[in-house]
C-alpha positions as CSV (number, residue, x, y, z in Angstrom):
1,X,17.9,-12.4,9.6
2,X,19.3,-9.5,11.3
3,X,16.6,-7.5,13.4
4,X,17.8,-4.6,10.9
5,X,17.5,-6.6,7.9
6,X,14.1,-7.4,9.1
7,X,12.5,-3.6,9.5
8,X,13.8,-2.7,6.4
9,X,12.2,-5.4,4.5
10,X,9.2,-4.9,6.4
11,X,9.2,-0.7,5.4
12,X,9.9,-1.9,1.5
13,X,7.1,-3.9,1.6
14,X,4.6,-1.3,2.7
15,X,6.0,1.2,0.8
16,X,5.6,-1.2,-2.1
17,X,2.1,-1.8,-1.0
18,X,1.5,2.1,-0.9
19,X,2.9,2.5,-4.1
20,X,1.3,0.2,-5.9
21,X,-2.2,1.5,-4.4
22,X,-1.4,4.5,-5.5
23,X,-0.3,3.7,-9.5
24,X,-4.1,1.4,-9.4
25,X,-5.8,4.6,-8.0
26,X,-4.1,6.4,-10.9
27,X,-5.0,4.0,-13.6
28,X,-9.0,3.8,-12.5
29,X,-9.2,6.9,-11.9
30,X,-10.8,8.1,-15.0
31,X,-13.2,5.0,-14.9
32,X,-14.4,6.3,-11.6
33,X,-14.8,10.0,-12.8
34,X,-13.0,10.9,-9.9
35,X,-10.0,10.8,-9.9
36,X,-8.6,12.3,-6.3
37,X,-11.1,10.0,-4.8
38,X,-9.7,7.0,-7.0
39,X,-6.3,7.7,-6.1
40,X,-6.9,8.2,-2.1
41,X,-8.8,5.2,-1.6
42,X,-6.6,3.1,-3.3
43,X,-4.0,4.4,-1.5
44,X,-5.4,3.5,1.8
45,X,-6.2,0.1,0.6
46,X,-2.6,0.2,-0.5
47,X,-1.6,1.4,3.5
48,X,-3.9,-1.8,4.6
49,X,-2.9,-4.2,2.8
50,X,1.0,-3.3,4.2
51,X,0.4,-3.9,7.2
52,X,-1.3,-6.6,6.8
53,X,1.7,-8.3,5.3
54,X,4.3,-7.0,7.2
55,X,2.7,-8.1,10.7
56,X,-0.2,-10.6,9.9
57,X,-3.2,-10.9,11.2
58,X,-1.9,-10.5,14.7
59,X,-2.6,-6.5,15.7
């Protein structure tokens, strides 16, 4: 795999990761009864778990 090949996979998979955070947030939102709140914490624990899979547990 081409070092190319490689950051691009790495920037899909986190903006996957984001995304999907994001579309949970959404969806619990209303059981939270916040739904901003909902949607910006998910999203962060979307950003996390990114990076996590794109470089491991090595920081």
């Amino acid at each position: 795999m081409s070092k190319k090949s490689k950051k691009q996979a790495q920037r899909g998979t986190l903006a996957l990761c984001i995304t999907a955070g994001l579309i949970i947030g959404a969806g619990l939102g209303p059981f939270v009864d916040n739904m901003l709140l909902s949607i910006m914490i998910f999203g962060l624990l979307g950003i996390a778990a990114g990076i996590v899979f794109t470089r491991g547990t090595r920081f």
